[in-house]
FIKOLZA-1660 file (N, C-alpha, C; in steps of 0.1 Angstrom, whole numbers, plus 5000, padded with zeros to 4 digits):
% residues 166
   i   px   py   pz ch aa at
   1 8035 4627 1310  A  X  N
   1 8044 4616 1314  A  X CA
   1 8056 4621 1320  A  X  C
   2 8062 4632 1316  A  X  N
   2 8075 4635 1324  A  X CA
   2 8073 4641 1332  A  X  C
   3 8058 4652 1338  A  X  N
   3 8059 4651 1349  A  X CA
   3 8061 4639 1364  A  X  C
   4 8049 4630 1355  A  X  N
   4 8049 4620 1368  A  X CA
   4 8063 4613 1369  A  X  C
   5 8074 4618 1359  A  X  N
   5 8088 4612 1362  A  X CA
   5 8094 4618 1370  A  X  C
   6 8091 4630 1379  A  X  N
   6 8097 4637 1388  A  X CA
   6 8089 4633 1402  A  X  C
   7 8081 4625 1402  A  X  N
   7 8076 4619 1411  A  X CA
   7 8083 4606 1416  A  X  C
   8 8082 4596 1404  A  X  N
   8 8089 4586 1403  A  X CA
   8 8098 4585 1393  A  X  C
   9 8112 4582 1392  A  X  N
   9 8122 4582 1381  A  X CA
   9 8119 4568 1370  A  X  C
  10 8110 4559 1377  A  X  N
  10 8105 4546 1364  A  X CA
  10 8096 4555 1354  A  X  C
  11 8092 4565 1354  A  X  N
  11 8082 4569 1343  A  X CA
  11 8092 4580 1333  A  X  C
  12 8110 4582 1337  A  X  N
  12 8111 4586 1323  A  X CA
  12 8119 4575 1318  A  X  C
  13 8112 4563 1325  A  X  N
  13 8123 4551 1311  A  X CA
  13 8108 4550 1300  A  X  C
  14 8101 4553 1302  A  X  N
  14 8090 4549 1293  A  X CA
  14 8091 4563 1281  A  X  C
  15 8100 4571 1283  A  X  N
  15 8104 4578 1272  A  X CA
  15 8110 4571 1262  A  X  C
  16 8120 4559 1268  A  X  N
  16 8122 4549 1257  A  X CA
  16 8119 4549 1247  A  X  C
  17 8103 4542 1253  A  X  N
  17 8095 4537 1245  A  X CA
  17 8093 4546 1233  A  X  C
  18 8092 4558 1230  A  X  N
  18 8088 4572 1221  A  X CA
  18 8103 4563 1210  A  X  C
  19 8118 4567 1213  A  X  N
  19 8126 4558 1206  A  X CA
  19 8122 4549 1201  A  X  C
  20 8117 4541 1203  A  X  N
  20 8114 4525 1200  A  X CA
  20 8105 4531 1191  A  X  C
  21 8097 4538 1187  A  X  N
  21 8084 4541 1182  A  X CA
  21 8089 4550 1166  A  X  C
  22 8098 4554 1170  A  X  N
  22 8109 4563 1159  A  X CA
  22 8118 4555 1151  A  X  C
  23 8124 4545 1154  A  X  N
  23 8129 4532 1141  A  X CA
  23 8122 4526 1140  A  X  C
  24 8123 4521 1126  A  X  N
  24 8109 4510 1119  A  X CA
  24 8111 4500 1126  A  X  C
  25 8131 4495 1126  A  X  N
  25 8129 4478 1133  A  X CA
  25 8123 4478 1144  A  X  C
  26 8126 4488 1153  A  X  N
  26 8120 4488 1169  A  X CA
  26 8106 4487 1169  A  X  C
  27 8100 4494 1162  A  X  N
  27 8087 4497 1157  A  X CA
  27 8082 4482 1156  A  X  C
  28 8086 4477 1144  A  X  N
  28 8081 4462 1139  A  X CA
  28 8080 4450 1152  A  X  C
  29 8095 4455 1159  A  X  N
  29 8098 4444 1169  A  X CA
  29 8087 4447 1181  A  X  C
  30 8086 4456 1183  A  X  N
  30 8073 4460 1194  A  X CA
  30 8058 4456 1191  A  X  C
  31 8057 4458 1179  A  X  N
  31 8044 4453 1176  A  X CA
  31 8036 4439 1175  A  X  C
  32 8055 4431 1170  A  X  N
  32 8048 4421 1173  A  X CA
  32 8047 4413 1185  A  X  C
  33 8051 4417 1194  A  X  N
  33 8050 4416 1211  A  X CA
  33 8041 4420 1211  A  X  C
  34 8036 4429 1204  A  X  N
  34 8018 4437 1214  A  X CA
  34 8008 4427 1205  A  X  C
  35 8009 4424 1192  A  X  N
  35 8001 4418 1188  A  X CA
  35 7997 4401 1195  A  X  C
  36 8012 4396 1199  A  X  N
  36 8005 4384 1207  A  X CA
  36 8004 4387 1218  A  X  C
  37 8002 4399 1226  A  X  N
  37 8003 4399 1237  A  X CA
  37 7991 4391 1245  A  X  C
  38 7984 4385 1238  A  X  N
  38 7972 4379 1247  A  X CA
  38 7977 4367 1246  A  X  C
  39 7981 4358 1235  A  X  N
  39 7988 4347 1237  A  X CA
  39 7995 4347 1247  A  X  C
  40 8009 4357 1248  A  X  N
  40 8021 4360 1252  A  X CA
  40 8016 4360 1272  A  X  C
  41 8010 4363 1273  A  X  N
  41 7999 4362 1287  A  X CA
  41 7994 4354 1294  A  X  C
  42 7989 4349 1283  A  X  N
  42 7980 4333 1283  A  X CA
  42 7990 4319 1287  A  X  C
  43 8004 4324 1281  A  X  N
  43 8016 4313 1286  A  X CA
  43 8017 4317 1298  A  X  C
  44 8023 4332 1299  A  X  N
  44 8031 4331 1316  A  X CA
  44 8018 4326 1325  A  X  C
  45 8007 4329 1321  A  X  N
  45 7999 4323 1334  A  X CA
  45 7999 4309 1333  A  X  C
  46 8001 4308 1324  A  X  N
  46 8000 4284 1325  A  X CA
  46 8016 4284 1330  A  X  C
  47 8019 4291 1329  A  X  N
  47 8040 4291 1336  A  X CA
  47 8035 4288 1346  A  X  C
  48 8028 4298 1351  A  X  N
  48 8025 4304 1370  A  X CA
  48 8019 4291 1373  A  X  C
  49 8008 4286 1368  A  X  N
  49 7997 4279 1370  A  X CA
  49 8011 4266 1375  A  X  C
  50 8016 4260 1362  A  X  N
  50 8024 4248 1360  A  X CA
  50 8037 4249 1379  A  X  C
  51 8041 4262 1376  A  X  N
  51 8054 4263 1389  A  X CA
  51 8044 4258 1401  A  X  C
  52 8031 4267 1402  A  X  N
  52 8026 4266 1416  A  X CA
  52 8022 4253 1423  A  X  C
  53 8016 4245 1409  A  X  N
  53 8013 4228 1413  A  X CA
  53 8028 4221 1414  A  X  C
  54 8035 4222 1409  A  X  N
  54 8053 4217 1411  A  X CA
  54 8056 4218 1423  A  X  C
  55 8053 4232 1428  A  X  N
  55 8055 4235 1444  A  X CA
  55 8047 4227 1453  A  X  C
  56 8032 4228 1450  A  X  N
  56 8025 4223 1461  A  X CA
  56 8028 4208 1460  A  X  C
  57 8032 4201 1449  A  X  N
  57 8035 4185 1448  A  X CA
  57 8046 4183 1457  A  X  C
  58 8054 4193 1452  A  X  N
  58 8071 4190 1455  A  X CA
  58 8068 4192 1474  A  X  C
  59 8057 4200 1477  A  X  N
  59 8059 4206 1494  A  X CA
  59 8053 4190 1499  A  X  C
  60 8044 4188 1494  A  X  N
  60 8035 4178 1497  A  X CA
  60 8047 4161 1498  A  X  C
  61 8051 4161 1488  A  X  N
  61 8060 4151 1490  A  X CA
  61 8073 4145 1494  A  X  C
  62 8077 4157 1496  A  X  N
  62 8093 4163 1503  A  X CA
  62 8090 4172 1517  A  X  C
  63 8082 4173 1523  A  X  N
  63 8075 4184 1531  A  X CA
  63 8085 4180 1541  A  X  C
  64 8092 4167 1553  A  X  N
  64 8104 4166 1559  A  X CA
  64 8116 4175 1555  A  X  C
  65 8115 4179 1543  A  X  N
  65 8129 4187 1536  A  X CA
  65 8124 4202 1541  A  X  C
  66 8113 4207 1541  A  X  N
  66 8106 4216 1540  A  X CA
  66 8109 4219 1556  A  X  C
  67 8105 4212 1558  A  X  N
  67 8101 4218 1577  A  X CA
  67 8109 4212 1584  A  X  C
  68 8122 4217 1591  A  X  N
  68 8129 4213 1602  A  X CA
  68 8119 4216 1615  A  X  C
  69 8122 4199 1620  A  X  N
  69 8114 4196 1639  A  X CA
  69 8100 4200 1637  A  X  C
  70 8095 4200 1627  A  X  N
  70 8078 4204 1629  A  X CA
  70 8075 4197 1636  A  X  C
  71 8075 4182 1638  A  X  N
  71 8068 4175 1650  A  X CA
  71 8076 4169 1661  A  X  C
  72 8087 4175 1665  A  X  N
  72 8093 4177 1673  A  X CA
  72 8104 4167 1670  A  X  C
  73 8106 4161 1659  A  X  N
  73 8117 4153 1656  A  X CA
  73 8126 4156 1646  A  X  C
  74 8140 4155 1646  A  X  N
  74 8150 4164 1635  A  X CA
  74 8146 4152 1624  A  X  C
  75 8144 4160 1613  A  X  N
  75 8142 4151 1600  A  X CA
  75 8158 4144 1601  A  X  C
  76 8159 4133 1589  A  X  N
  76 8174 4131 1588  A  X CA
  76 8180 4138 1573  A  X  C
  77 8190 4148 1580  A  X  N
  77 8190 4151 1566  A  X CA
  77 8207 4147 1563  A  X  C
  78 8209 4138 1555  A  X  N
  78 8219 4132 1549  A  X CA
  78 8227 4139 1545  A  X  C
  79 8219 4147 1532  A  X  N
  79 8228 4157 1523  A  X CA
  79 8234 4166 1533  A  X  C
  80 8231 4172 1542  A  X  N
  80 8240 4183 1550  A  X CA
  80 8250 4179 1555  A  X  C
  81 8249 4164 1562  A  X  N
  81 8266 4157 1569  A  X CA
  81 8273 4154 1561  A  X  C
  82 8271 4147 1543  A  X  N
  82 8278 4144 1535  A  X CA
  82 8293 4152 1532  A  X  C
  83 8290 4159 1530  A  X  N
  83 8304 4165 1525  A  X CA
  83 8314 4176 1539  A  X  C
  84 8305 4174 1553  A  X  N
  84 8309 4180 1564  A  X CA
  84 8318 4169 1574  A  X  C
  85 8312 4161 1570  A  X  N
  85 8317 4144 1581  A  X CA
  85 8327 4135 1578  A  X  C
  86 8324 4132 1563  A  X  N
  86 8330 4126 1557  A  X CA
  86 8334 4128 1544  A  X  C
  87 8347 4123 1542  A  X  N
  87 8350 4127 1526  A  X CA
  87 8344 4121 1519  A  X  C
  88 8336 4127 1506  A  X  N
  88 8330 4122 1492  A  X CA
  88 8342 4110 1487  A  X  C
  89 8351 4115 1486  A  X  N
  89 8360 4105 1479  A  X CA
  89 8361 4095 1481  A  X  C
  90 8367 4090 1490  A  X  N
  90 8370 4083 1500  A  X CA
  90 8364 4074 1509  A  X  C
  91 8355 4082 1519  A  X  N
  91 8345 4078 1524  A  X CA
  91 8346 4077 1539  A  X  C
  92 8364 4084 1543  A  X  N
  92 8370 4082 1553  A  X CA
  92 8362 4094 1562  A  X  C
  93 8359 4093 1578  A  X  N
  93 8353 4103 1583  A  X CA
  93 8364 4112 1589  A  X  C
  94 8357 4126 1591  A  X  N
  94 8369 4134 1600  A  X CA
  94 8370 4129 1610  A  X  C
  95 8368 4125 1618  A  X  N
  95 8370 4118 1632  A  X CA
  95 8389 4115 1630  A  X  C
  96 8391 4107 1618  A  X  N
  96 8402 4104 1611  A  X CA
  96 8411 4112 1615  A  X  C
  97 8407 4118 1602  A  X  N
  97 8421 4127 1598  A  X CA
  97 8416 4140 1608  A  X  C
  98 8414 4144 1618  A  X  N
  98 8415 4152 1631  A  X CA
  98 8421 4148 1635  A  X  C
  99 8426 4135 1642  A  X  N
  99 8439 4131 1644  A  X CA
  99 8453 4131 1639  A  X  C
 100 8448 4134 1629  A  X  N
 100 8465 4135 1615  A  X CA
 100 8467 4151 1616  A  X  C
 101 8483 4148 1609  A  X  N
 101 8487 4162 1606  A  X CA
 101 8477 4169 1594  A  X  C
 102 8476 4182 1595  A  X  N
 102 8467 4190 1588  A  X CA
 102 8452 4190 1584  A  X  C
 103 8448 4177 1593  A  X  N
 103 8434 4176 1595  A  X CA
 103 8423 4169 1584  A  X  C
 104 8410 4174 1586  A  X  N
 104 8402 4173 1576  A  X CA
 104 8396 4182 1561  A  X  C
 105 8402 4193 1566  A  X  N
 105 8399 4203 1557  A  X CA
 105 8409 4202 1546  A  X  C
 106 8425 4199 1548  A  X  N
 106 8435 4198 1537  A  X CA
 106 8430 4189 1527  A  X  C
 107 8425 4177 1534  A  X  N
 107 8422 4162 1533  A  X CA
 107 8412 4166 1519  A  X  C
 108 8403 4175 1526  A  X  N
 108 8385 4175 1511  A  X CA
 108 8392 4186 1503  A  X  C
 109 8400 4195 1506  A  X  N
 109 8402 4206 1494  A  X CA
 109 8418 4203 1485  A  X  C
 110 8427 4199 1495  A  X  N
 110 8441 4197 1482  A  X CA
 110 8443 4179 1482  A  X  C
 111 8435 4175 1489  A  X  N
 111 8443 4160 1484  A  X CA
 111 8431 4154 1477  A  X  C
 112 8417 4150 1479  A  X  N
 112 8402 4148 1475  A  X CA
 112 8395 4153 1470  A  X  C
 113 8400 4165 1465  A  X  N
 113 8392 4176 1459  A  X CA
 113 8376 4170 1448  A  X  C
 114 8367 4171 1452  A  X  N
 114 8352 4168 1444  A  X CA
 114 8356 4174 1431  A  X  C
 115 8363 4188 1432  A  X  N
 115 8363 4194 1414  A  X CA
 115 8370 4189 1410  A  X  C
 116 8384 4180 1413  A  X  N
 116 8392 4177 1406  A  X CA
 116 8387 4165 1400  A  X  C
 117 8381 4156 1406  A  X  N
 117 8375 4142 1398  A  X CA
 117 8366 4149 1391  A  X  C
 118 8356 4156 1393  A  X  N
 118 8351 4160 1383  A  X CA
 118 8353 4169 1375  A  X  C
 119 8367 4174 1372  A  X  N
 119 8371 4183 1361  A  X CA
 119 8378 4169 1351  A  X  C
 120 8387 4157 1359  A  X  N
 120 8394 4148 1353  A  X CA
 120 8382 4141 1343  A  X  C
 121 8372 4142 1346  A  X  N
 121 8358 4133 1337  A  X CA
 121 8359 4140 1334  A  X  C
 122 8357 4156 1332  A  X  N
 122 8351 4156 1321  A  X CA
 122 8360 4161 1307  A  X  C
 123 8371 4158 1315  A  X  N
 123 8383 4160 1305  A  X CA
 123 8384 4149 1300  A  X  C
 124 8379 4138 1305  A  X  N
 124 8384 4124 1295  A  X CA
 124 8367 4124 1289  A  X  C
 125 8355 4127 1289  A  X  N
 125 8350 4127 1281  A  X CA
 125 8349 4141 1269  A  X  C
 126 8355 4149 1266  A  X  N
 126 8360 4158 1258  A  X CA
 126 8373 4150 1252  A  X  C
 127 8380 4142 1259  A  X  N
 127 8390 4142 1248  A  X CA
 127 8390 4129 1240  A  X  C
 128 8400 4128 1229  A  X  N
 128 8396 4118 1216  A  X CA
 128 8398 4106 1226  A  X  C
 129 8393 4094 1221  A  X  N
 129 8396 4082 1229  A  X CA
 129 8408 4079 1223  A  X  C
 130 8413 4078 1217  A  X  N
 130 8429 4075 1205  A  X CA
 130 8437 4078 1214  A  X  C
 131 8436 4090 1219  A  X  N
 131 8447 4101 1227  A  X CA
 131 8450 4098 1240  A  X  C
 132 8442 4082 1250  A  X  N
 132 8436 4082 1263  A  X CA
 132 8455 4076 1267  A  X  C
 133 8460 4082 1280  A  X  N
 133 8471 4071 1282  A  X CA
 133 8468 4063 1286  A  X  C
 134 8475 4055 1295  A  X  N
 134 8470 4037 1301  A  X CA
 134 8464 4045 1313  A  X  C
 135 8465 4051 1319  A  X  N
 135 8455 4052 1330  A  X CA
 135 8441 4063 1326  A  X  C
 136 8445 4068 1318  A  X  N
 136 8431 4075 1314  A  X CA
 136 8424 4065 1304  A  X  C
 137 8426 4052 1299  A  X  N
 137 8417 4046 1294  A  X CA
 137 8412 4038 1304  A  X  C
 138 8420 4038 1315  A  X  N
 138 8414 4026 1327  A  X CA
 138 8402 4030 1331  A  X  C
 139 8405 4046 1338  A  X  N
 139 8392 4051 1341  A  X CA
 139 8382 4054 1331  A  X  C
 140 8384 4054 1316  A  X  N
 140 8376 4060 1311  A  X CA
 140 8365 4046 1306  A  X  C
 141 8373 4038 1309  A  X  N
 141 8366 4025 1305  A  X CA
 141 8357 4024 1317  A  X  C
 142 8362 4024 1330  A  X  N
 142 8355 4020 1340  A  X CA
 142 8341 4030 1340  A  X  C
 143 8344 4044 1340  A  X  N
 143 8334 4052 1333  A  X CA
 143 8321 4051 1326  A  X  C
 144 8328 4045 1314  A  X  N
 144 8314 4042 1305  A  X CA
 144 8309 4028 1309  A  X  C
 145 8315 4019 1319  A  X  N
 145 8307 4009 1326  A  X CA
 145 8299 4012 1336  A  X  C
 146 8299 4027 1342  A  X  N
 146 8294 4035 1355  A  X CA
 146 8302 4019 1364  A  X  C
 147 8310 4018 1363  A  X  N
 147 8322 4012 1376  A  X CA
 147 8325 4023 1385  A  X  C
 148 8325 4027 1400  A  X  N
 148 8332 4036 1404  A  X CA
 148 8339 4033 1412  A  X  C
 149 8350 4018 1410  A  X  N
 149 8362 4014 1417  A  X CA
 149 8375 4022 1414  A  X  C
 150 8372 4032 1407  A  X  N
 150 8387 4037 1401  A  X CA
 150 8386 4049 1413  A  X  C
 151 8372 4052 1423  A  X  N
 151 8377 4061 1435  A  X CA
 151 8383 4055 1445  A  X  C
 152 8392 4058 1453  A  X  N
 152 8399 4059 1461  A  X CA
 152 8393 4054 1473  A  X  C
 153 8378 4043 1480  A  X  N
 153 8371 4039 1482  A  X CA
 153 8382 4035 1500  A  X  C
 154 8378 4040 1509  A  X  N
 154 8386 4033 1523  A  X CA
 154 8400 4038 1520  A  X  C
 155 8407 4046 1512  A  X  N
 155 8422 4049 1513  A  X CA
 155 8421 4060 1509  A  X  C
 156 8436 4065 1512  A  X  N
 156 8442 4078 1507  A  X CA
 156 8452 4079 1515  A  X  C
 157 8466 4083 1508  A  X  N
 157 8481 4084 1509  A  X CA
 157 8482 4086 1521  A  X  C
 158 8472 4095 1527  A  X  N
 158 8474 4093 1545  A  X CA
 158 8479 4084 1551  A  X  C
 159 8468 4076 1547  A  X  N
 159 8467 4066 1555  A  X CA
 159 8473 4055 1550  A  X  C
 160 8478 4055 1543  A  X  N
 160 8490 4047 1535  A  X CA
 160 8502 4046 1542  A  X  C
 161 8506 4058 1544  A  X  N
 161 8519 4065 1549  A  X CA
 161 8520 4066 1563  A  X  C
 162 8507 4068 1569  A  X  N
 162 8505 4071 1584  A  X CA
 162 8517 4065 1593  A  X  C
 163 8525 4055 1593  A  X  N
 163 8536 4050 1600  A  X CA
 163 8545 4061 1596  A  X  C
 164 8548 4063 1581  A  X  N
 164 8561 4072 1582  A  X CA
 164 8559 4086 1584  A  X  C
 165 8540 4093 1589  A  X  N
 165 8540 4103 1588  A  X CA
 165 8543 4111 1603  A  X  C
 166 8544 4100 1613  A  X  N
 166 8538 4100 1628  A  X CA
 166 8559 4101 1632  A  X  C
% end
């Protein structure tokens, strides 16, 4: 064995194995891995088996997602313009705020920020309801109604301000 490890350096990790073979616990622990190893087998292949039909279902029925222009027509893919075009928040498009000072990029990362609403949830579902102030019970109420008027839906301080920003 140690020669063929000067051939290839994977054959002196199987010196390991000799260790493992020299403590009882390692010993015990090894064995019972080798003892089901036919069970232990028997799963990953219904894994393999189960992933490969998930794939061919998933290709088969999402196959537009799969293949850009295969028949000479751009699929529509929504999710790629969503968060490039227009703000998540808001809903306002760059077109917009390209025109405004500091653009569209300020707009989705310091004023709209996606993590920041979703760090503010999940801070008001972590925290006691007792503890909520008046606007974190407003949202938190709207929340557990799945209401999502408490976003910022057509506005944002931009455009609020846009006369005194110009």
């Amino acid at each position: 064995m140690s020669l063929l490890g000067h051939y290839n350096n994977f054959f002196f990790a199987c010196h390991l194995l000799d260790i493992a073979m020299g403590v009882k616990t390692l010993r015990t622990i090894l064995s019972s891995v080798t003892h089901n190893g036919k069970q232990l087998m028997m799963t990953v292949g219904l894994l393999a088996v189960v992933v490969y039909l998930y794939t061919v279902v998933a290709f088969n029925f999402f196959r537009k997602f799969y293949n850009k222009g295969e028949d000479g027509d751009e699929p529509d893919m929504k999710c790629d313009d969503m968060m490039t075009t227009k703000c998540f928040i808001c809903g306002i498009g760059s077109d917009y705020f390209d025109t405004t000072p500091h653009g569209f990029e300020t707009h989705t990362f310091d004023e709209h920020n996606l993590a920041n609403y979703m760090f503010f949830l999940m801070y008001l579902i972590n925290k006691d309801e007792t503890e909520h102030t008046g606007q974190e019970s407003y949202v938190w109420k709207m929340y557990q109604e799945r209401c999502w008027d408490f976003f910022p839906a057509g506005d944002c301080f931009r455009k609020q301000y846009e006369d005194q920003l110009s």
